[in-house]
VOPAGU-2260 file (C-alpha; in pm, 1 decimal, decimal comma):
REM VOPAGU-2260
SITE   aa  ch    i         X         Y         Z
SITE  UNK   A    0   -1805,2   -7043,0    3532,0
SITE  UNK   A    1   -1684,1   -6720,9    3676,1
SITE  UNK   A    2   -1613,8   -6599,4    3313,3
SITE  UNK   A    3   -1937,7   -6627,2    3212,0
SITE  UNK   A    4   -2065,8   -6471,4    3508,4
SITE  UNK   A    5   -1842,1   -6166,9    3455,6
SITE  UNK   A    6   -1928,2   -6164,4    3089,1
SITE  UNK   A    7   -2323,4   -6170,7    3153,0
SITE  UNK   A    8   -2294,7   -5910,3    3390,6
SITE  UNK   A    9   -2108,7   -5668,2    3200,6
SITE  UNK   A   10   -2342,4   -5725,0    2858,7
SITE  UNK   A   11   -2599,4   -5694,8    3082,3
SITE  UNK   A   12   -2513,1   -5346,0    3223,7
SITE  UNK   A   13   -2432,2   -5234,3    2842,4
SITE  UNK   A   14   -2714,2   -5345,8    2718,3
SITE  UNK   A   15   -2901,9   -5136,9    2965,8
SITE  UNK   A   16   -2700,8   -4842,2    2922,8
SITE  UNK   A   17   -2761,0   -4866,8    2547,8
SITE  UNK   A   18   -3158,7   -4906,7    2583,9
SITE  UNK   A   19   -3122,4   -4570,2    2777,5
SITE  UNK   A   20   -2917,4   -4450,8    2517,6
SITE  UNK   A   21   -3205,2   -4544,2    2278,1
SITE  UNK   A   22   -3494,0   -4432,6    2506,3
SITE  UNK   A   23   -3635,7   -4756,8    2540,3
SITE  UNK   A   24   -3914,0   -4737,8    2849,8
SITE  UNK   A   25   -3781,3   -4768,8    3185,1
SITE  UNK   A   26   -3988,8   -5066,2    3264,8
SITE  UNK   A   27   -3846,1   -5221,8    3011,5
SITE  UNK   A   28   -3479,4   -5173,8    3078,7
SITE  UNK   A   29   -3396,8   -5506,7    3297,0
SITE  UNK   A   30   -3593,0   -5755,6    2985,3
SITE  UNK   A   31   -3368,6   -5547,7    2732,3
SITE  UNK   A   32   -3087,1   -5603,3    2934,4
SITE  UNK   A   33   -3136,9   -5959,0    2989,7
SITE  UNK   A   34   -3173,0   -6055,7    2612,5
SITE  UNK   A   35   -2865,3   -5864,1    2588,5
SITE  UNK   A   36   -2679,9   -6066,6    2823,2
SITE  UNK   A   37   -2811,2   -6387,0    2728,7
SITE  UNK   A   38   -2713,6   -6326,3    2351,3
SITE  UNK   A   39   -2368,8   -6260,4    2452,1
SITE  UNK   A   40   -2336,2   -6548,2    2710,7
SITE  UNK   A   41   -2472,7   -6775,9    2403,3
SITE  UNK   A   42   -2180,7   -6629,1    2201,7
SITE  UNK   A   43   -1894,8   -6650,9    2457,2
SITE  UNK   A   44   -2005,7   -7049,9    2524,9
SITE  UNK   A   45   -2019,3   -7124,1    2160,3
SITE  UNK   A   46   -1685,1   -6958,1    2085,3
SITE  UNK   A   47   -1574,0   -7153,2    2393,1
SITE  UNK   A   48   -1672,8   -7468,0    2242,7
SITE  UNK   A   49   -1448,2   -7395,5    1889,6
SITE  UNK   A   50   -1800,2   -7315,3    1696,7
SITE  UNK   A   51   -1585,4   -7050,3    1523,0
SITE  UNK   A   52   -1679,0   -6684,8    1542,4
SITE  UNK   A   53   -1887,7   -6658,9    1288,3
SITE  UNK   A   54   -2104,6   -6916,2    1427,0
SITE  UNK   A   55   -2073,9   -6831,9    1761,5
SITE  UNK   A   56   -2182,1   -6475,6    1617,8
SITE  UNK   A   57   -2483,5   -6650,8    1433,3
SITE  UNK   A   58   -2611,0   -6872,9    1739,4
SITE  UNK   A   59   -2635,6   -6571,1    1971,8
SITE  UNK   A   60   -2786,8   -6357,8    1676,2
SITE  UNK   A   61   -3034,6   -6648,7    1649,9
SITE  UNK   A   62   -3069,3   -6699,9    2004,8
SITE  UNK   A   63   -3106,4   -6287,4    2071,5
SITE  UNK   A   64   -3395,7   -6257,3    1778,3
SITE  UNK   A   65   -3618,1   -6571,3    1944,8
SITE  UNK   A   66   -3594,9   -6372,8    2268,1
SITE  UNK   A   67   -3666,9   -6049,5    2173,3
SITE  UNK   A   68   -4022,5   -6173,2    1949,1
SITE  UNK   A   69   -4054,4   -6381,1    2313,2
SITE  UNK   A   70   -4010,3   -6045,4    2492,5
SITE  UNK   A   71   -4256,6   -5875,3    2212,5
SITE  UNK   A   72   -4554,6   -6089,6    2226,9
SITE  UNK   A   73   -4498,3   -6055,3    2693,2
SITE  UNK   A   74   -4467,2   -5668,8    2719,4
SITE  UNK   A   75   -4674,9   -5614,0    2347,1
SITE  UNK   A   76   -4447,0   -5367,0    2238,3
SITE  UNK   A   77   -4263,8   -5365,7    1909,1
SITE  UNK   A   78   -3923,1   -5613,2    1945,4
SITE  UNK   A   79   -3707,0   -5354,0    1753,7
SITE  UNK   A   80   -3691,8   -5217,4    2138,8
SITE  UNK   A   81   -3542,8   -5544,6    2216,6
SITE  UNK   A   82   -3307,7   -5625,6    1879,5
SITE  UNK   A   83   -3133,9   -5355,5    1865,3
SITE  UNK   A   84   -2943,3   -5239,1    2233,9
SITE  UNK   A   85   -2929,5   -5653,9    2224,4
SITE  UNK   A   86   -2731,7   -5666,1    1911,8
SITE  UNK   A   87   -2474,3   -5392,0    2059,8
SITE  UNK   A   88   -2253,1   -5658,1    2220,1
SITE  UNK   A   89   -2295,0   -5917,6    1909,1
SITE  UNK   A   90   -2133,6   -5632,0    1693,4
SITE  UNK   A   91   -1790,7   -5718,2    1560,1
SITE  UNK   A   92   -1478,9   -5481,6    1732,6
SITE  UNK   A   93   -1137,0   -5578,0    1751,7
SITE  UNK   A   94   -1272,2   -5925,5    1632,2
SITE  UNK   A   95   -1355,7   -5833,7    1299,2
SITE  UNK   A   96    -951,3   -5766,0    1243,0
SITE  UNK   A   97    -818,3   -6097,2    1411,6
C-alpha cells in the first residue's frame, strides 16, 4: 500500500510541475495533478495485477481521458488542460525498451 502511496504522490507532484510547465491556471493545478496521479496509480495496480503493460498503459489512458472530460464539464474549461500534463507519466521511458 505504501507503494502506491509513494507512486501517487510523486505523479502527483509531476503532474503539477508539468501543468506549470504548460501554463495551465493556477487554480487548476491540484485537479490536473490529481488526474495525473490517479492515471498512474490505475497503471501501477493494473501492471501489479499481470494486465501486461500495454494494458495497464491502456486502462490508465482510459481511466485519465474519463477524468479529465469529468474535470472539463466541473471547471468548464477545455480538457486538453487536463490530458495532456496527465498523460506525462503514462508516456513510455525505459519501459518501451524492456
Amino acid at each position: 500500500m505504501l507503494f502506491y502511496l509513494f507512486h501517487f504522490t510523486i505523479s502527483f507532484i509531476s503532474t503539477v510541475l508539468f501543468s506549470i510547465i504548460f501554463n495551465a491556471p493556477k487554480k487548476l493545478l491540484v485537479a490536473c495533478g490529481f488526474v495525473g496521479a490517479v492515471a498512474w496509480t490505475i497503471y501501477q495496480l493494473t501492471v501489479g495485477m499481470d494486465l501486461g503493460k500495454v494494458g495497464a498503459s491502456f486502462l490508465g489512458s482510459l481511466i485519465l481521458g474519463l477524468m479529465s472530460h469529468t474535470m472539463s464539464r466541473r471547471y468548464k474549461r477545455p480538457v486538453i488542460i487536463f490530458i495532456v500534463p496527465g498523460i506525462i507519466p503514462l508516456v513510455p521511458g525505459g519501459a518501451a525498451y524492456e
